[in-house]
C-alpha positions as CSV (number, residue, x, y, z in Angstrom):
1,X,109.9,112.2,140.1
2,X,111.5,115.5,139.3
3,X,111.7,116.6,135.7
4,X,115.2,115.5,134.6
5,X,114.5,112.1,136.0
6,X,111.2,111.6,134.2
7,X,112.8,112.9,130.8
8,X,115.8,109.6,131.6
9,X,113.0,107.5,132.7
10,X,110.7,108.1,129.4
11,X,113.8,107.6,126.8
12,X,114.8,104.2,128.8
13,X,111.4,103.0,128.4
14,X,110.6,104.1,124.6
15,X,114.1,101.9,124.8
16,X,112.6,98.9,126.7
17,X,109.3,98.6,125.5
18,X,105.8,100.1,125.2
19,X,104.7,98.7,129.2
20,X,107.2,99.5,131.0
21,X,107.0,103.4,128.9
22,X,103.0,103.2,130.3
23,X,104.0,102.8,134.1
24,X,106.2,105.3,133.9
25,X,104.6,107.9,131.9
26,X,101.8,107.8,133.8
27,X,103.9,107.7,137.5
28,X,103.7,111.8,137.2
29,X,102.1,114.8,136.3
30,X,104.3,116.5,133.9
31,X,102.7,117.2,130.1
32,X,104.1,113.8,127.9
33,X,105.3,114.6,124.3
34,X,105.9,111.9,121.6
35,X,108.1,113.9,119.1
36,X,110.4,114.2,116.5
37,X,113.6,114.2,117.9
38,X,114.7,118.1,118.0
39,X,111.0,119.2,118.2
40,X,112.0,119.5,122.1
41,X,113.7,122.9,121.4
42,X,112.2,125.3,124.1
43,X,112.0,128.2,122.0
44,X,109.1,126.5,119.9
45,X,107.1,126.6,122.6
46,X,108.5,129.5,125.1
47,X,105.4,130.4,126.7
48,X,104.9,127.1,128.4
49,X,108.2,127.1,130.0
50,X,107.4,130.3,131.1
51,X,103.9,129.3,132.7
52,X,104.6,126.5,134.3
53,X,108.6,126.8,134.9
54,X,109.8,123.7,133.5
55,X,109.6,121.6,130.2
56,X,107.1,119.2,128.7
57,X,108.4,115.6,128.8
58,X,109.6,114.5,125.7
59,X,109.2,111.0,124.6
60,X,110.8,110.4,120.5
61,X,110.7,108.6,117.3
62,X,112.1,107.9,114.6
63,X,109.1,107.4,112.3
64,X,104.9,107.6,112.6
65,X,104.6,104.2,112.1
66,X,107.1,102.7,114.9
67,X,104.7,106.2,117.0
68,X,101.7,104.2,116.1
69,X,102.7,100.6,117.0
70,X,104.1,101.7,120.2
71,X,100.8,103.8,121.2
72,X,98.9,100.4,119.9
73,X,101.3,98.7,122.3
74,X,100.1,100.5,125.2
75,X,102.6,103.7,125.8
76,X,100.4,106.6,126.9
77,X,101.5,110.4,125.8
78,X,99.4,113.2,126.0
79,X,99.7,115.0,122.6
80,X,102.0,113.6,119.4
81,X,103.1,114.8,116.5
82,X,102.1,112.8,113.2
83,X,101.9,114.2,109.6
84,X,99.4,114.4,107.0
85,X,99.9,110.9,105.7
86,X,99.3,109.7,109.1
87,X,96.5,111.3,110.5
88,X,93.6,109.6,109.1
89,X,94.8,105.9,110.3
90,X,95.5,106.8,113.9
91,X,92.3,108.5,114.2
92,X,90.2,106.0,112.7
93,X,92.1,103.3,114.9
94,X,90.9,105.3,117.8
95,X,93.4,106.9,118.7
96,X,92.7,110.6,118.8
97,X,90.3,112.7,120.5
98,X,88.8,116.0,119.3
99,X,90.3,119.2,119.9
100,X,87.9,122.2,121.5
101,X,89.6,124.9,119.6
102,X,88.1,127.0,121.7
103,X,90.5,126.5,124.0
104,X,93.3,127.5,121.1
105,X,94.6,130.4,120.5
106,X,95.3,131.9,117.0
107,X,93.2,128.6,115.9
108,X,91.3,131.1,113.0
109,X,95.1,132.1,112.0
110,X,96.0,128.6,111.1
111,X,97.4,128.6,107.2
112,X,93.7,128.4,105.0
113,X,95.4,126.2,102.3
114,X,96.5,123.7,104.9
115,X,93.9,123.5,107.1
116,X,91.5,122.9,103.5
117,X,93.1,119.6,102.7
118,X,90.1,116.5,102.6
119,X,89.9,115.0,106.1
120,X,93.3,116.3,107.1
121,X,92.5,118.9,110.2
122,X,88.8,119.2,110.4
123,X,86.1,116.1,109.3
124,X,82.7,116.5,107.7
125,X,81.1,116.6,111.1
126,X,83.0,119.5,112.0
127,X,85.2,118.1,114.6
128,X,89.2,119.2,114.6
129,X,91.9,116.3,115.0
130,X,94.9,117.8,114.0
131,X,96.3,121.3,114.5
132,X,99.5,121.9,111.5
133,X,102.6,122.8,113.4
134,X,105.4,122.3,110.4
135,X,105.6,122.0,106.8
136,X,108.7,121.3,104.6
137,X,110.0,119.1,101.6
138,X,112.0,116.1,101.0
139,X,113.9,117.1,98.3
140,X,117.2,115.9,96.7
141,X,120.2,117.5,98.5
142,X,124.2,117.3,97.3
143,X,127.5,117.9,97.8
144,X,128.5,120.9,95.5
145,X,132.4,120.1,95.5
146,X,131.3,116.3,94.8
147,X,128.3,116.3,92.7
148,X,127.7,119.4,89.5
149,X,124.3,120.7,89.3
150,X,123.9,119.2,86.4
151,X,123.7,115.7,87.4
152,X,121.5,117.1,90.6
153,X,118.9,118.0,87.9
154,X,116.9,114.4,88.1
155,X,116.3,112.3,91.3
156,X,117.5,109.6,89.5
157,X,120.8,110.4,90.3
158,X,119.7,108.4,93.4
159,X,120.4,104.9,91.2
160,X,123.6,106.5,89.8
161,X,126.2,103.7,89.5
162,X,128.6,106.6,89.9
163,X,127.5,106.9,93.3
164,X,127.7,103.7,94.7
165,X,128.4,104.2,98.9
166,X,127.2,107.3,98.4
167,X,123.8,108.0,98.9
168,X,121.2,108.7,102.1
169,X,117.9,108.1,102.0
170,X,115.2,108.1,105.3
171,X,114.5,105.0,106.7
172,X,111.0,106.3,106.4
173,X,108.3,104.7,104.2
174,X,107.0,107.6,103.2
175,X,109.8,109.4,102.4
176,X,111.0,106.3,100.4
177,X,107.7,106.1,98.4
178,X,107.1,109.8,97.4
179,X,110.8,109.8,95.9
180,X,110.0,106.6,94.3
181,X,106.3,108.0,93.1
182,X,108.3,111.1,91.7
183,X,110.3,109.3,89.8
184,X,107.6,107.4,87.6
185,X,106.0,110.3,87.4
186,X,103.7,109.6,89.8
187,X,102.0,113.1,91.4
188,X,99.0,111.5,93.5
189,X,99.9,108.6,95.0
190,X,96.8,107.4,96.5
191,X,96.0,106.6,93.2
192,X,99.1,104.1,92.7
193,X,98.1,100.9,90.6
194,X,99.8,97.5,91.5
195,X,102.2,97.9,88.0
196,X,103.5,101.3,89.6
197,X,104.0,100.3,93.1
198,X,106.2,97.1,91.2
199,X,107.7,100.1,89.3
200,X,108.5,102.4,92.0
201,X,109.9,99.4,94.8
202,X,112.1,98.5,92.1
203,X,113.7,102.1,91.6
204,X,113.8,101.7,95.4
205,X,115.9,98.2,94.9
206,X,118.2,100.3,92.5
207,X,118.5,103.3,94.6
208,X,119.7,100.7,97.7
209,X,122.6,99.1,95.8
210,X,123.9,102.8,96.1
211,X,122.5,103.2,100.0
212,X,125.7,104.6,102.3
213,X,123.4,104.7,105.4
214,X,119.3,105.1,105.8
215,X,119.2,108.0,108.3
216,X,116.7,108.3,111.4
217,X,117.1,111.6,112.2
218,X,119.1,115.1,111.8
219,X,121.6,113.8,113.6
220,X,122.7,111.1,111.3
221,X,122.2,112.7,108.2
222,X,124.2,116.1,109.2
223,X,127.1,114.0,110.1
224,X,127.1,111.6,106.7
225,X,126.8,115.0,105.0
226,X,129.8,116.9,107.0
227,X,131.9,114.2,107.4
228,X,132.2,113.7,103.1
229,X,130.4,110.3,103.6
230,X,127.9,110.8,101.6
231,X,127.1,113.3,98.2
232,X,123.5,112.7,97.6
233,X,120.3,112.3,100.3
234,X,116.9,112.6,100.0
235,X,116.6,115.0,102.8
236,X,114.5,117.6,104.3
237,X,114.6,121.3,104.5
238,X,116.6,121.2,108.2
239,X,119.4,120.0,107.2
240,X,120.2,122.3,104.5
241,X,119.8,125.0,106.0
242,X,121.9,123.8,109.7
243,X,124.7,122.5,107.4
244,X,124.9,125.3,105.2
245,X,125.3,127.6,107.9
246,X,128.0,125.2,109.2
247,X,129.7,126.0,105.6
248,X,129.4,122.6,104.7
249,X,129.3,123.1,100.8
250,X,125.3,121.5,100.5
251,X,122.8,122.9,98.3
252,X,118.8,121.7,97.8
253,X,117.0,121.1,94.2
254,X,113.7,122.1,94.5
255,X,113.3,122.2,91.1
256,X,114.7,118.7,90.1
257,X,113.1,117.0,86.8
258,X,110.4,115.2,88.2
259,X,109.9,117.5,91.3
260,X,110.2,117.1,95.1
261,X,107.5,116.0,98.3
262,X,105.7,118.0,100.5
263,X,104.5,117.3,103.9
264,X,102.6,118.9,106.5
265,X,103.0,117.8,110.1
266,X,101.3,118.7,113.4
267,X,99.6,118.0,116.9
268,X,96.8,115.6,117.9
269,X,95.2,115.3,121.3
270,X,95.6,111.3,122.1
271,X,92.3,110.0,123.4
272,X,93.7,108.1,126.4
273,X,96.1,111.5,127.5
274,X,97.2,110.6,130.8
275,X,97.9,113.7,131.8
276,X,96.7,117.7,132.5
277,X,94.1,118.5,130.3
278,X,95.0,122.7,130.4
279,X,98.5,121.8,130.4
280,X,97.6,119.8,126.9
281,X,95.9,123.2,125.8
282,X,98.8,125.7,126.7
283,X,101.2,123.5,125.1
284,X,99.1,123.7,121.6
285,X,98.9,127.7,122.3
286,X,102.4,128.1,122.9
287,X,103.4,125.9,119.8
288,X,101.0,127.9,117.5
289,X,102.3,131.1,119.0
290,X,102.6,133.7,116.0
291,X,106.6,134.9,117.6
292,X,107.4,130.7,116.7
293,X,106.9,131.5,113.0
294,X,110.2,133.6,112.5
295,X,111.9,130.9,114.7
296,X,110.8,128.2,112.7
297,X,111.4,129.3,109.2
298,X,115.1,130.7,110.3
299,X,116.7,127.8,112.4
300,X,114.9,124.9,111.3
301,X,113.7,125.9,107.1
302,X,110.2,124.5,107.8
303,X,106.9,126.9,107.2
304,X,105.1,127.5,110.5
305,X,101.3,126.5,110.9
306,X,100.1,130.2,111.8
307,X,99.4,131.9,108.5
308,X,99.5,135.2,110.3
309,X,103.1,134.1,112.5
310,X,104.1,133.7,108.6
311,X,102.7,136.9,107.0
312,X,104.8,139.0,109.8
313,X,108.3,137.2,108.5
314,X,110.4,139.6,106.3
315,X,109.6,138.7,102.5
316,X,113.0,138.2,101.6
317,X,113.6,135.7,103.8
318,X,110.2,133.8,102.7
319,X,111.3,133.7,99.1
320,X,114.4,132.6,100.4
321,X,112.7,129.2,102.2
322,X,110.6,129.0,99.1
323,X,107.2,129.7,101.4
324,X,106.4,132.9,99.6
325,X,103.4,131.5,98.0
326,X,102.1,128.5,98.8
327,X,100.2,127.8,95.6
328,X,103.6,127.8,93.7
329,X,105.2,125.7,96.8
330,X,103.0,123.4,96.4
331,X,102.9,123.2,92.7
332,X,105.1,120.0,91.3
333,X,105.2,118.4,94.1
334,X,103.6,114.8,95.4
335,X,101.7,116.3,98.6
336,X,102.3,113.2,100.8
337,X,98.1,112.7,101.6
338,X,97.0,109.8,103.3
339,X,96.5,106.3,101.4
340,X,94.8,103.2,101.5
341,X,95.4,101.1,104.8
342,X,96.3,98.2,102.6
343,X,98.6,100.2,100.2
344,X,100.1,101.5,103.3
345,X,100.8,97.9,104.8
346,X,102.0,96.9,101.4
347,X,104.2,100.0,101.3
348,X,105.8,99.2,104.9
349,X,106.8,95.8,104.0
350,X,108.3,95.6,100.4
351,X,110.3,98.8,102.2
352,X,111.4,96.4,104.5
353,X,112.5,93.8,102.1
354,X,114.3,96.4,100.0
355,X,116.4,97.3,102.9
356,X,117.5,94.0,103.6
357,X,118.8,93.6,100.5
358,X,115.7,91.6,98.8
């Protein structure tokens, strides 16, 4: 099947369901991807292209835990792309198998700070799970000819009558819950109590009587944004930086009140990968290439995995991004850090009540 074909084939069946997405994904040899929609952009990984003189296959979605059910369900990719929160649970489900990052290049370069964080990249036994590819925040985001800065300077401009119709928020549980944690003051969430996860869903039940649209992806939220539909979102660093190029008039409060979330996201190896093994490896090289750094902080506003990629970015535009010291970027901010299994679950549902209005 050539490669345009497979790429059709993939997206129908991530459409159709997990099986049919296993027969096909495994009716070829191509490299599988399960992405973020947009992480297919060939110039964050230019070198593999260049080896093998085609694309990856990309397979997408729309949030880690629909990822995880469908992988559960039986649809094979080679490597994926879940964030910190979500690491831990797919590989104690089984999911993932250790990365030999001997076969990685640049793996020493990998930003210290990140790849420090408990049980996130490397276990007590030494093995590596997770190699960071992207960090960013989710932080409140407006409209400067519809909102002032001075009602931007608390998130919980979110539950602002005034703004009834006109407020975005991910339809992504996490997301939801780190604004929500932020709110009640909240900075470690893994050590939530029942009365604050009441508290929080029900700043979440507030924020939705204002709810315009919950976006999926860049796509949705760039248009709500340029199209006037919307003056407030709980958004990420993308599309601030796309739209404001686009002269949308959008700005981003990092330094809101109660503060903002921080996320780190990368690659896993799954343990059933269907495919090419090397291929598997030269994709992880070419994503954690040092020349992806500049690309990634310009175009998309996200920090770049390779600490060294990072180092050789012009300083102005680092304090620009906000990723001139990570200490400080991390400072007031809810790093979004795995949780319980059953706070999770619990999370996932009431979110799923609050949408539908209950």
């Amino acid at each position: 099947m050539g490669s345009t074909l497979r790429r059709l084939a993939i997206a129908a069946a991530c459409t159709i369901g997990a099986g049919a997405a296993l027969a096909l994904a495994e009716g070829g040899g191509d490299l599988v991807v399960f992405d973020w929609s947009g992480y297919e952009d060939p110039l964050l990984h230019p070198t593999y292209a260049v080896k093998y003189g085609a694309e990856p296959t990309f397979a997408f979605f729309g949030g880690e835990d629909e990822a995880f059910q469908k992988m559960r369900a039986g649809f094979k990719a080679d490597i994926a792309h879940p964030c910190s929160q979500s690491v831990v649970k797919w590989r104690e489900a089984g999911m993932l198998q250790p990365l030999d990052t001997s076969r990685i290049a640049g793996w020493k370069d990998l930003n210290p700070g990140i790849m420090a964080m408990k049980d996130l990249a490397t276990t007590a036994d030494g093995k590596a799970w997770f190699m960071p590819f992207d960090w960013g925040n989710t932080s409140l985001l407006y409209r400067t000819d519809n909102v002032t800065p001075e009602q931007a300077q608390s998130l919980r401009v979110f539950a602002d009558p005034k703004f009834k119709g006109r407020v975005t928020i991910g339809d992504n549980v996490d997301d939801a819950y780190a604004l929500a944690s932020l709110v009640i003051d909240l900075k470690d969430w893994t050590r939530m109590t029942d009365a604050q996860f009441t508290e929080a869903s029900d700043f979440l039940r507030q924020v939705h009587k204002n709810i315009r649209l919950y976006w999926t992806d860049s796509t949705d939220i760039d248009q709500a944004f340029s199209g006037n539909e919307v003056d407030l979102a709980w958004g990420w660093n993308e599309t601030f930086v796309t739209l404001k190029g686009q002269g949308v008039p959008i700005a981003m409060n990092r330094n809101t009140k109660e503060g903002l979330s921080t996320w780190v996201c990368g690659y896993v190896l799954m343990k059933d990968a269907p495919g090419n093994l090397d291929q598997a490896y030269d994709f992880l090289n070419a994503v954690n290439a040092p020349d992806v750094s500049g690309y990634m902080v310009t175009t998309f506003g996200y920090g770049h995995g390779n600490g060294a990629g990072m180092a050789a970015i012009d300083p102005k535009l680092l304090v620009e991004r906000g990723f001139d010291d990570l200490d400080k970027f991390l400072d007031k901010t809810l790093f979004q850090q795995p949780v319980a299994p059953e706070l999770k679950q619990r999370m996932i549902e009431e979110f799923e009540k609050i949408k539908a209005g209950y």
